[in-house]
LOBA-438136 format. One record per residue (C-alpha): residue number from 1; chain; y, x, z. Coordinates in Angstrom, 3 decimals. Each point is the difference from the previous one (the first is absolute). Layout:
# residues N
R  nr  kette  c2  c1  c3
R  NUM  A  Y  X  Z;
...
END
This chain:
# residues 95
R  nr  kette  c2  c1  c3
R  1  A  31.968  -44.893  -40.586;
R  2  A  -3.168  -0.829  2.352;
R  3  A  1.480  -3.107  1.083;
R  4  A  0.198  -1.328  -3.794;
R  5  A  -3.597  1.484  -0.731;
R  6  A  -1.214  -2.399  3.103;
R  7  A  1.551  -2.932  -0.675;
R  8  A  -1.343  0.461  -3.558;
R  9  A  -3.161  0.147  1.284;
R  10  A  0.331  -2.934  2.138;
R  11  A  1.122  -2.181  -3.277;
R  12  A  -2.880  1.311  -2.082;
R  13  A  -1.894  -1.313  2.918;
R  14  A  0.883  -3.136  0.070;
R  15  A  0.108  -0.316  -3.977;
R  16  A  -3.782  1.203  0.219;
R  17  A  -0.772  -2.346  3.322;
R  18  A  1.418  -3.117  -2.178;
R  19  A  -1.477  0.559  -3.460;
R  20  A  -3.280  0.518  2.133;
R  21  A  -0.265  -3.906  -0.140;
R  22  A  -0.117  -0.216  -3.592;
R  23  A  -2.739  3.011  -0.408;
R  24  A  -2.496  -0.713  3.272;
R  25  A  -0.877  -3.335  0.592;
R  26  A  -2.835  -0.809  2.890;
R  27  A  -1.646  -3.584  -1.657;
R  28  A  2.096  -2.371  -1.390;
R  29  A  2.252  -0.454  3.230;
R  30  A  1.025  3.324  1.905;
R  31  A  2.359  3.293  -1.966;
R  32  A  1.193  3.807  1.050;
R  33  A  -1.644  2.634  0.553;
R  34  A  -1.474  2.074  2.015;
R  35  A  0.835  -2.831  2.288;
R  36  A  0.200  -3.741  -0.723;
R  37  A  3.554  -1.458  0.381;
R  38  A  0.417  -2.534  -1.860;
R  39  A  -2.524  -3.211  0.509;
R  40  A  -0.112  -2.521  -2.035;
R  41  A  -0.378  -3.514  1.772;
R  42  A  0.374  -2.825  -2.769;
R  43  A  -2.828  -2.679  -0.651;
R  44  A  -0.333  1.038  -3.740;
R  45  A  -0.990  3.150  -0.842;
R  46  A  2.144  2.008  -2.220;
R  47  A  -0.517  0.910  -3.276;
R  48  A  1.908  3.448  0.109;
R  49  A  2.204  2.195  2.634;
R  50  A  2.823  -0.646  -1.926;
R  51  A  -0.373  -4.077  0.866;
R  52  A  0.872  1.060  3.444;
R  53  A  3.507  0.171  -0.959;
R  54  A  0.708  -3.674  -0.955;
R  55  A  1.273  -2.924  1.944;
R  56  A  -3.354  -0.557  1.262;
R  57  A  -1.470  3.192  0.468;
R  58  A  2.680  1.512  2.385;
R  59  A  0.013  -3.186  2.281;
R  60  A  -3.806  0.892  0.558;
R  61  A  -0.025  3.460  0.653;
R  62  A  -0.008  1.740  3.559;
R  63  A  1.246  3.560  0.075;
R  64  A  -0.900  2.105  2.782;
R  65  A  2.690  2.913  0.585;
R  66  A  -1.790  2.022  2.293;
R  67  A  -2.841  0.752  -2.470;
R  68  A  3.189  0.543  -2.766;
R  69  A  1.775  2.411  2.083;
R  70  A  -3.340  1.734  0.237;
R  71  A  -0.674  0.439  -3.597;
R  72  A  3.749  0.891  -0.453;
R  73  A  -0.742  3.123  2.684;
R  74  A  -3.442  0.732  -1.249;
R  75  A  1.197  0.520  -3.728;
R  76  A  3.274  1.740  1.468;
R  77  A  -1.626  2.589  1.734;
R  78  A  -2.690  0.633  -2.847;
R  79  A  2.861  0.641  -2.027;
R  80  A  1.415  1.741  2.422;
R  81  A  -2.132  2.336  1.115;
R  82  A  -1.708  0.388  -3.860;
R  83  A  3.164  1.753  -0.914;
R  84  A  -0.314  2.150  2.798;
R  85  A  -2.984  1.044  -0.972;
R  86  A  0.395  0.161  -3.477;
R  87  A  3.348  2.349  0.075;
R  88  A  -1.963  2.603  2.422;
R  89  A  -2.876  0.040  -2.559;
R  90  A  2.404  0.770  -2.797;
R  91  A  1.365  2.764  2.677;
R  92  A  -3.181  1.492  0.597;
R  93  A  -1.177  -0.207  -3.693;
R  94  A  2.932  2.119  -0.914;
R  95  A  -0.441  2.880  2.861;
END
């Protein structure tokens, strides 16, 4: 039972890490939050996030998987540690 709660927070965490590109955006060129990992490197500039996913757009991107695997653990351990922290509030409230 904990090992399925982790791993579903670890898939929320990447789901969250990902769709990060299409909500944060640094200028025109660089995507994720809280850190960058996704830059970015064509001569045009794009018109929207979602042109990074053509033909184009993905041979001009650089994607730096230390900064993702740092988002991915960031967000997991919010999670992680919010639900901690929100299950002994709801234990305290009712004592």
């Amino acid at each position: 039972m904990q090992v399925t709660n982790k791993k579903g927070l670890l898939w929320i965490s990447i789901i969250i890490t990902l769709s990060s590109i299409f909500f944060v955006s640094y200028g025109t060129n660089k995507f994720g939050a809280p850190f960058q990992f996704i830059s970015y490197i064509g001569e045009n500039e794009l018109s929207s996030v979602f042109s990074l996913f053509t033909k184009n757009g993905i041979t001009s991107i650089q994607f730096n998987i230390l900064y993702f695997f740092i988002d991915v653990t960031l967000i997991y351990f919010l999670l992680f540690y919010g639900r901690k922290i929100i299950s002994l509030l709801k234990i305290s409230k009712q004592s």
